[in-house]
C-alpha positions as CSV (number, residue, x, y, z in Angstrom):
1,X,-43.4,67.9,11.9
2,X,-41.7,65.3,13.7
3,X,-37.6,65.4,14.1
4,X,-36.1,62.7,12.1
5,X,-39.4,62.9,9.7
6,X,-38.1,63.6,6.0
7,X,-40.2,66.4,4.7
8,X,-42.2,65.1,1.5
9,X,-43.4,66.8,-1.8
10,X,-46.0,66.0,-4.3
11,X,-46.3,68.4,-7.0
12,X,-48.9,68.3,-10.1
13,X,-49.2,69.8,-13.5
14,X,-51.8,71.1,-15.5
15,X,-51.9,72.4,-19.3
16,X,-48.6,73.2,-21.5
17,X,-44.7,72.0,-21.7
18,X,-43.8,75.5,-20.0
19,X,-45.7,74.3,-17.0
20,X,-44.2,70.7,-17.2
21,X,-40.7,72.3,-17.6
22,X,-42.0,74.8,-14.3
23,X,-42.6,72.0,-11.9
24,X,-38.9,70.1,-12.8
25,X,-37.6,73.4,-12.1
26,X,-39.6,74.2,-8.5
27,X,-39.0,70.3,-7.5
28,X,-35.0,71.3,-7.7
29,X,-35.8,73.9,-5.1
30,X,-37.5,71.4,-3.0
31,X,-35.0,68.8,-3.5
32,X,-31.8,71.1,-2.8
33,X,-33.7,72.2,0.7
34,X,-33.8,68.3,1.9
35,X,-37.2,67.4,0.6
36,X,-38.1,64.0,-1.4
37,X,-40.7,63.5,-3.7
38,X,-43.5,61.5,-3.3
39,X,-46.9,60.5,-5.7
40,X,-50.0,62.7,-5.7
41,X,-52.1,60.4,-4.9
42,X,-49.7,59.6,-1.8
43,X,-49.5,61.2,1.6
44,X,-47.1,64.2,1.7
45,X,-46.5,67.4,3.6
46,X,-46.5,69.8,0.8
47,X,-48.9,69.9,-2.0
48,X,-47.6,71.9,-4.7
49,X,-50.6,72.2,-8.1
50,X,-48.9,74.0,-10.9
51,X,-52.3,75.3,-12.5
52,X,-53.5,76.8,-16.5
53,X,-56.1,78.7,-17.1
54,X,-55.6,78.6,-21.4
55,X,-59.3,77.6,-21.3
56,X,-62.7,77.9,-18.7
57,X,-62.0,74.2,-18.4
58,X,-58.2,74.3,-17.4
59,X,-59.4,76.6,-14.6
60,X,-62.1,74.0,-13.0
61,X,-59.7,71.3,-13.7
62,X,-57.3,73.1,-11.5
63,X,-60.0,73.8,-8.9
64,X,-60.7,69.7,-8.7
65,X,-57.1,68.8,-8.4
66,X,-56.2,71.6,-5.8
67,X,-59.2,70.5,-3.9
68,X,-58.1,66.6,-4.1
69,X,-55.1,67.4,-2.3
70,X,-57.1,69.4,0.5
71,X,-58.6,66.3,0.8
72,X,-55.5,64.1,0.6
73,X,-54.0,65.6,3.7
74,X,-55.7,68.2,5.2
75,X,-52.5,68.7,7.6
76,X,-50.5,69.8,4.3
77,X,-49.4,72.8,3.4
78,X,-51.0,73.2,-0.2
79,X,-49.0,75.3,-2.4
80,X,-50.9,76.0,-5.7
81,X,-49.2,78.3,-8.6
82,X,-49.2,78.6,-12.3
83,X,-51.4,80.6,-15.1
84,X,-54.9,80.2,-13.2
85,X,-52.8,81.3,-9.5
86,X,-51.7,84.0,-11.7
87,X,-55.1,85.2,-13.1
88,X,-57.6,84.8,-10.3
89,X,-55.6,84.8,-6.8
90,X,-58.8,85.6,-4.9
91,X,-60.5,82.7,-6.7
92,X,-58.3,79.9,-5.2
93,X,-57.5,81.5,-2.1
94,X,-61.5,81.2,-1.4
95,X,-61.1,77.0,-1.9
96,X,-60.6,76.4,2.4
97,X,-57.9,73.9,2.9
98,X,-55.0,76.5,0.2
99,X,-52.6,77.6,1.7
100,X,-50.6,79.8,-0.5
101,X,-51.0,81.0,-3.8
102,X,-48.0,82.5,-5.9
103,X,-48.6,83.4,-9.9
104,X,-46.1,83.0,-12.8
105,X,-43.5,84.4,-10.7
106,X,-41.9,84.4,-7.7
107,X,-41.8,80.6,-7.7
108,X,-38.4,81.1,-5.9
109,X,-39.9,82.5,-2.3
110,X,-41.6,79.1,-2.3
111,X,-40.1,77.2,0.4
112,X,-39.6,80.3,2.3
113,X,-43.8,81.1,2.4
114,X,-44.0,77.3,3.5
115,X,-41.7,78.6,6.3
116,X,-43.5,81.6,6.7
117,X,-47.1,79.8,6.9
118,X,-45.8,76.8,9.3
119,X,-44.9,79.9,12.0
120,X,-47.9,82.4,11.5
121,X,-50.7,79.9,10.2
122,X,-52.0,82.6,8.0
123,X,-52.7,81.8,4.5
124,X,-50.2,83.8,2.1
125,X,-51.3,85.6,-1.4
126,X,-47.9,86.7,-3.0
127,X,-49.5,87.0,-5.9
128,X,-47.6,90.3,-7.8
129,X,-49.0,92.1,-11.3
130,X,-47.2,90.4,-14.1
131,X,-47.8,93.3,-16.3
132,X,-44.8,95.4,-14.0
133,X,-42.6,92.3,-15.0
134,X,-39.3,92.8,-17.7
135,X,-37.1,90.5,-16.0
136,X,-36.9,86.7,-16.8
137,X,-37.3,84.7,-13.7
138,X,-34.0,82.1,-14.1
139,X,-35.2,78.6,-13.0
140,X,-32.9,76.1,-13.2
141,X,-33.5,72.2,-14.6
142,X,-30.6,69.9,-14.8
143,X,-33.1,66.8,-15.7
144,X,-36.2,65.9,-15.9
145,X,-38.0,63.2,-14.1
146,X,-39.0,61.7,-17.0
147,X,-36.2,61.4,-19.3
148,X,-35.9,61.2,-23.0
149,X,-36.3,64.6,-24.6
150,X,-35.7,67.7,-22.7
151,X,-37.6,71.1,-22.8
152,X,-35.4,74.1,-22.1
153,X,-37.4,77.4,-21.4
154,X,-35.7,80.1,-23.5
155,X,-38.5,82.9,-23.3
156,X,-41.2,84.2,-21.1
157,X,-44.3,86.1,-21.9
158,X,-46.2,87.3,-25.2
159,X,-47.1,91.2,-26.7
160,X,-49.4,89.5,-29.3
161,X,-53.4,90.0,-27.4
162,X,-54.8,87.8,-29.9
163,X,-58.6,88.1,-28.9
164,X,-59.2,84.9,-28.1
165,X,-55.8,84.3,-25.5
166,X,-56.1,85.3,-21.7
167,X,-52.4,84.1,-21.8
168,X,-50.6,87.7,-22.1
169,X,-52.4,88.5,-18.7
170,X,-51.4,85.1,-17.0
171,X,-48.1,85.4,-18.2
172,X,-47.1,88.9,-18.7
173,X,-45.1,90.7,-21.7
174,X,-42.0,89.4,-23.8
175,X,-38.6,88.4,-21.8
176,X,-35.8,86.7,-23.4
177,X,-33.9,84.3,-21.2
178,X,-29.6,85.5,-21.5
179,X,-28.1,83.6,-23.6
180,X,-25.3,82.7,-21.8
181,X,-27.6,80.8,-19.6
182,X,-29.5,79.0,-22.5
183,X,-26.2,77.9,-23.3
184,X,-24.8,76.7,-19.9
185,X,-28.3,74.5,-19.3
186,X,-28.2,73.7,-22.6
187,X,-24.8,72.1,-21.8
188,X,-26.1,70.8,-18.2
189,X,-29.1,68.4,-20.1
190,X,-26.4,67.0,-22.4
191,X,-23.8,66.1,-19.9
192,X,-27.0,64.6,-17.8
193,X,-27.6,62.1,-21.3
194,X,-30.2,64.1,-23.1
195,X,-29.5,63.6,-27.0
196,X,-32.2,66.0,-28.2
197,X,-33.8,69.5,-26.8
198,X,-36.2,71.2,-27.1
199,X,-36.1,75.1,-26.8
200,X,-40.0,76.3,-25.3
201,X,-41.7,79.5,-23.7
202,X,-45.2,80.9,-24.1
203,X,-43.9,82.4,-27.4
204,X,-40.8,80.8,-28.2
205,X,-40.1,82.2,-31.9
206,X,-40.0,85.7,-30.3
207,X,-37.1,85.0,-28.3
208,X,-34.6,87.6,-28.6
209,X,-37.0,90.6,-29.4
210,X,-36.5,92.7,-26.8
211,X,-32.3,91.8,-26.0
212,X,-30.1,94.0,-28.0
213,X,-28.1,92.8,-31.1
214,X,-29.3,89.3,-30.5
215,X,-31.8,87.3,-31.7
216,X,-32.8,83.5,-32.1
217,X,-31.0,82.8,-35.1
218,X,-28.1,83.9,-33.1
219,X,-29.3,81.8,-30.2
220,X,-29.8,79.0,-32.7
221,X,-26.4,79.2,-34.0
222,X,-24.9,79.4,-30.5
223,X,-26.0,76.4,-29.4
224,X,-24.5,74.4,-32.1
225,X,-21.3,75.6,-31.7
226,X,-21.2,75.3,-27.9
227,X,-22.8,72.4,-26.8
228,X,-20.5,69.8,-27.1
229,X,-22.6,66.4,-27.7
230,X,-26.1,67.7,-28.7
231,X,-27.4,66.1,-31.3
232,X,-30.8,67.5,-32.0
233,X,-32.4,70.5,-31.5
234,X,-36.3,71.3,-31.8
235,X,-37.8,74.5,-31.3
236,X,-41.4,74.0,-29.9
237,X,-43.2,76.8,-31.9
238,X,-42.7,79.9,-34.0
239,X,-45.3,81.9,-35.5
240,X,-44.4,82.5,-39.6
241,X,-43.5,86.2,-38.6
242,X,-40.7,85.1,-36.7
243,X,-39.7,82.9,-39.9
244,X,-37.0,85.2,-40.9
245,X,-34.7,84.9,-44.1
246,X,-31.6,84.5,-41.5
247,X,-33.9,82.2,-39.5
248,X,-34.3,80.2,-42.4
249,X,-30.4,80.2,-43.4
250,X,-29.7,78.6,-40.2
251,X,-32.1,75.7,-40.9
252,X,-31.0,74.9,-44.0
253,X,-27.4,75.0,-42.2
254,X,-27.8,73.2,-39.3
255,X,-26.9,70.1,-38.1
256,X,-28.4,70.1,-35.7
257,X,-32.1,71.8,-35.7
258,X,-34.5,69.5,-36.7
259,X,-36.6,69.0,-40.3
260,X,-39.6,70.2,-38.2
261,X,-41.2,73.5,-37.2
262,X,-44.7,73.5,-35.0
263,X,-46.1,76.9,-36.9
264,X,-49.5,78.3,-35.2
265,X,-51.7,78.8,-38.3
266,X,-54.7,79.0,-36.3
267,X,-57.4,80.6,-39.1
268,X,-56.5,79.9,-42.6
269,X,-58.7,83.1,-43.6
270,X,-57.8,86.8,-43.5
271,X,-61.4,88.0,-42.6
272,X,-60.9,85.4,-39.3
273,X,-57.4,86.3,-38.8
274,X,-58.2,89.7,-38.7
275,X,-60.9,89.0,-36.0
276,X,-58.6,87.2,-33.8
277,X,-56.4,90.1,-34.4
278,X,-53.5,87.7,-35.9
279,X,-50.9,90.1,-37.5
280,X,-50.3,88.2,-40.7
281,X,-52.1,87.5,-43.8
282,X,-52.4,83.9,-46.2
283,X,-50.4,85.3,-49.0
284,X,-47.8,86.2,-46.2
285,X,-47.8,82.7,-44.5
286,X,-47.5,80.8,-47.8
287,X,-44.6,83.1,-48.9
288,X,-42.5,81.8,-46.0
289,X,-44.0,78.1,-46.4
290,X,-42.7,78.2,-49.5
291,X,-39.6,79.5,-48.9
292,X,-39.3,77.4,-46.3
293,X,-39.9,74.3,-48.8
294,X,-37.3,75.5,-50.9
295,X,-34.8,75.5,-48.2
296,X,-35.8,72.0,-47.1
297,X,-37.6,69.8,-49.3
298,X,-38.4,67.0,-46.3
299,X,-39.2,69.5,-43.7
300,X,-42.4,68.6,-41.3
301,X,-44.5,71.5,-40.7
302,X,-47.5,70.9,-38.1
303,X,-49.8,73.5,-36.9
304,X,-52.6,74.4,-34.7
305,X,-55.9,75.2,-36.5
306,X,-58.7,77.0,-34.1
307,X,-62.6,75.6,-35.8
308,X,-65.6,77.8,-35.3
309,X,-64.5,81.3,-34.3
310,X,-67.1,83.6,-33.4
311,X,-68.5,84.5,-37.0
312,X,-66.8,82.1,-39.1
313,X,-68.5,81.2,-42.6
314,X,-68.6,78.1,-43.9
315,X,-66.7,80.4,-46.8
316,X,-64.3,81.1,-44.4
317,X,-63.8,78.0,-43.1
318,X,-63.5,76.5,-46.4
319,X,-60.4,79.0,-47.1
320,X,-58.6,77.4,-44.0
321,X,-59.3,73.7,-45.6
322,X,-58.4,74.5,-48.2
323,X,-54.8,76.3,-47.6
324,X,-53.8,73.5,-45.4
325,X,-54.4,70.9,-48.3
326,X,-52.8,73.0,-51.0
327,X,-50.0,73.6,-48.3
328,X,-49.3,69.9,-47.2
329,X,-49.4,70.6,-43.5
330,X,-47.8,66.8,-41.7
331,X,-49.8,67.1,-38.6
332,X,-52.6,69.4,-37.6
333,X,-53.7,70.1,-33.8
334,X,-57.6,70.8,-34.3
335,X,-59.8,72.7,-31.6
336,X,-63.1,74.1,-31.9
337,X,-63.1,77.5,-30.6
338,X,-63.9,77.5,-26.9
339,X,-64.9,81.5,-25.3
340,X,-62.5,81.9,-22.8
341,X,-64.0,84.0,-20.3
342,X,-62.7,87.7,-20.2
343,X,-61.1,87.5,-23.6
344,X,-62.7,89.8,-26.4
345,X,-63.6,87.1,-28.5
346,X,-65.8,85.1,-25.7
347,X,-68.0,88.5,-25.9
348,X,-68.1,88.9,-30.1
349,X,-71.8,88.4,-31.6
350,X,-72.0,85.8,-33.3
351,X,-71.0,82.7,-31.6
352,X,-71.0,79.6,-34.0
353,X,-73.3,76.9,-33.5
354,X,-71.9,73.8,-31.4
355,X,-73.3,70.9,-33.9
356,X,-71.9,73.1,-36.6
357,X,-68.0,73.6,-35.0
358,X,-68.0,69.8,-34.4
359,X,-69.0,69.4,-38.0
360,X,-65.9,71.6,-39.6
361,X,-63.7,69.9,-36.5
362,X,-64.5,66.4,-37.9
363,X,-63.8,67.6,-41.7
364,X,-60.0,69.0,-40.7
365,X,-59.4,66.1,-38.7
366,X,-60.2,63.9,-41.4
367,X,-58.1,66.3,-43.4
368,X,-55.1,65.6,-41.3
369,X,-55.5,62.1,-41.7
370,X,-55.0,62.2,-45.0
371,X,-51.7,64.6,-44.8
372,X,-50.1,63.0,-42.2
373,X,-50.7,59.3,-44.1
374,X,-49.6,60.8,-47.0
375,X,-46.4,62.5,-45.4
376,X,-45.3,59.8,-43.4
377,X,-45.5,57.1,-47.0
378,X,-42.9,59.7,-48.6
379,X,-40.7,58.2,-46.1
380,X,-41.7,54.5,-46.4
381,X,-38.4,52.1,-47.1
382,X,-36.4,55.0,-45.6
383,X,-33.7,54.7,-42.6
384,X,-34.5,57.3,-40.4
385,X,-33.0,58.6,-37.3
386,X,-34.7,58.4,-33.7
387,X,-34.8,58.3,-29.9
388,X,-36.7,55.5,-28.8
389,X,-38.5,57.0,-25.8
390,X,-41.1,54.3,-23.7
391,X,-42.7,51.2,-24.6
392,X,-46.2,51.4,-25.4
393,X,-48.9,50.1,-23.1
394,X,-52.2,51.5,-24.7
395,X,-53.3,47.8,-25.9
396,X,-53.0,48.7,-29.8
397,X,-51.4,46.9,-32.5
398,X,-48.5,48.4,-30.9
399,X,-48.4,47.1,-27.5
400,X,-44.9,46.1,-26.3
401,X,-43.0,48.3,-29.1
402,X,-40.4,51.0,-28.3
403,X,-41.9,54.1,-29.5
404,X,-39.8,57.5,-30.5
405,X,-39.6,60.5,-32.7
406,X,-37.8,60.8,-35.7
407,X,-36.0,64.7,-36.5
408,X,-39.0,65.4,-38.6
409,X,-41.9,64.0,-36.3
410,X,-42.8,60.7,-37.5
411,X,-43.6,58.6,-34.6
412,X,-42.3,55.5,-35.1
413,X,-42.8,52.0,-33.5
414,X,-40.7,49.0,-33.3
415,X,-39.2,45.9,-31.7
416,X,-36.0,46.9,-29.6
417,X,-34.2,46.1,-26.3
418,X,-35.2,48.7,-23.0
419,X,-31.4,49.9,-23.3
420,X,-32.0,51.5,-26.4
421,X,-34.7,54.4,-24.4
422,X,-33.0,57.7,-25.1
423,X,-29.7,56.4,-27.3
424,X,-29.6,58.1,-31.0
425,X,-30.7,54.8,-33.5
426,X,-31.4,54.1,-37.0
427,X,-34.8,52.4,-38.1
428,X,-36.1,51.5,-41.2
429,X,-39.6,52.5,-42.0
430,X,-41.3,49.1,-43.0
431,X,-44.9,50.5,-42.9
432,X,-45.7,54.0,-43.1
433,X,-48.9,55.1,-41.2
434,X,-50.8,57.4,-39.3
435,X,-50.7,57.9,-36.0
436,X,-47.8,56.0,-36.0
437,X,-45.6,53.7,-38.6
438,X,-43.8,51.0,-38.1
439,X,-40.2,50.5,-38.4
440,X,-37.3,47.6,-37.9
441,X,-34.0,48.8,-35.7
442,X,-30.6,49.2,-38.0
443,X,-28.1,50.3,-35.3
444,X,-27.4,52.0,-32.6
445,X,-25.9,55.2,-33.7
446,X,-25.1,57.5,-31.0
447,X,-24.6,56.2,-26.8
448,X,-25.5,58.2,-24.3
449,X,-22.7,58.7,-21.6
């Protein structure tokens, strides 16, 4: 590189919030060692393609995007990491034109492989076994790029194997994140105007399972007492085993944490669950729905829901329907099942018919509809809290509206100034709806500094 030339970055992400929290962090390194950051589509001098490899596809999406850099600069160094870098080093390092590869970990030796390659020329794998890990890798983010809620990564890792996840093997077993560092970024995204956070990992209602005498209702409660100006507090999933009683007391306390929980259903059958080797049963997950009800009439629960597992009756199938209906779910996330190559489920017998896993997919969806219409009408005439976010440019009835969350995941549209994006306001729900309702601004309620 020329002297005087500043050294640019262009990073890209693939697949899940922990990845998009993973890049923020890695573009800090860059930026504190003199680099600036520059599109992907744009020229640059380091390519940097934060990969998944959750399904087949997230691993030939990563392929096309590492190789669209390659061919972007082919003077670059290309720098390609994340879940897929993780599982099949020798895959991506056989793509000519990458550079380096580094997994799930490690993502601190970065800049000084780029070094290392600009010397010797000689393409790096510092790839490591993820399995050997116990320590949580500490990656700082004081903001994010794009500004409105912020993800802070409390946990690493999962024990779980469910048969159809490859993610345990991309990202290694439980680790916790100290607490005392949860807390001090916590306290770093408030001071930097973030209103609301949201607490994420590959298995974020686990945190605190292997620290001693601490656990996430601790964490939970921490958090509110510390971190002076949060207003809002999310947690991004928790399976209903991590549900607690003392979990549960802390919602029903809180200020703070939000009238929502994200909880992974998956299989509403115990034949299926068993199958995917999910460690609870229906009349298990009910008991804490309920309880949970109890403790907070309004509360939003959303879920995942996987369609068409490998043997899956239209009996079974009909037990899932019909547990999310009786159950109220606000919002599902529907996927057929997809065989992830090298997990146990992509080799069971059995394999359901495509025509026949779009059929059921279609049913739930249409499902969902229906619960999260009827949810979001409960709240109709209602002044809800929420933080407008971005205006919407998709060309629907919407077009031109600020759009934002409320605390219990109603997205809500409505007419507003560009200085309310990421203040705290109060909106009246004039027309409840599905995906979104529409609301009319009250006040502004909280500033950000």
């Amino acid at each position: 590189m020329s002297k005087g030339h500043t050294k640019t970055v262009a990073l890209n992400t693939l697949g899940c919030k922990v990845n998009h929290y993973e890049t923020e962090a890695i573009w800090q390194l860059f930026k504190d060692d003199g680099y600036e950051r520059t599109e992907f589509d744009r020229q640059a001098d380091v390519y940097v393609i934060n990969t998944c490899t959750v399904t087949n596809t997230g691993d030939k999406k990563s392929r096309q995007v590492i190789r669209r850099a390659i061919r972007q600069n082919p003077d670059a160094v290309i720098c390609v990491t994340g879940c897929y870098a993780q599982t099949s080093p020798a895959e991506i390092m056989a793509i000519p034109g990458v550079d380096i590869v580094v997994g799930t970990q490690d993502r601190t030796k970065m800049l000084g492989y780029i070094e290392q390659y600009r010397d010797e020329r000689q393409p790096i794998n510092a790839v490591r076994n993820i399995m050997k890990n116990r320590v949580y890798e500490e990656l700082d983010v004081p903001a994010f790029t794009d500004r409105t809620r912020a993800s802070l990564k409390i946990q690493e890792g999962c024990n779980n194997f469910c048969t159809f996840c490859i993610i345990p093997w991309a990202r290694g077993l439980m680790r916790s994140r100290d607490p005392q560092e949860v807390l001090h970024q916590a306290q770093q995204l408030v001071d930097a105007g973030y209103l609301e956070i949201v607490l994420t990992g590959i298995h974020t209602g686990g945190y605190g399972q292997d620290l001693k005498d601490y656990n996430l209702a601790q964490l939970l409660r921490d958090l509110e007492i510390n971190v002076k100006g949060l207003k809002r507090l999310r947690i991004s999933s928790i399976e209903a085993s991590q549900l607690t009683d003392e979990v549960i007391d802390v919602l029903r306390e809180s200020n703070i944490v939000v009238n929502h929980l994200h909880i992974p259903i998956q299989s509403g059958s115990d034949t299926v669950l068993k199958r995917m080797r999910r460690k609870y049963t229906m009349e298990f997950f009910g008991e804490r729905l309920t309880k949970l009800h109890e403790a907070l009439p309004d509360l939003a629960v959303t879920s995942d829901v996987i369609v068409g597992f490998p043997g899956e009756t239209e009996q079974e199938f009909m037990e899932t329907y019909n547990f999310i209906r009786d159950h109220k779910f606000s919002e599902l996330h529907v996927f057929p099942f997809s065989p992830r190559t090298g997990t146990p489920a992509a080799r069971m017998e059995d394999q359901i018919d495509e025509d026949i896993k779009n059929d059921r997919v279609h049913r739930l969806i249409a499902l969902n509809d229906q619960l999260a219409k009827e949810y979001a009408s409960r709240f109709e005439n209602e002044v809800l809290e929420v933080i407008p976010e971005e205006y919407v440019h998709d060309g629907s009835d919407a077009e031109g509206l600020l759009t934002g969350y409320t605390d219990n995941y109603l997205k809500v549209v409505f007419e507003g100034p560009e200085s309310l994006i990421g203040q705290l306001v109060k909106v009246k729900i004039i027309q409840a709806g599905y995906p979104h309702s529409k609301g009319q601004f009250v006040r502004v309620l909280e500033t950000v500094k």
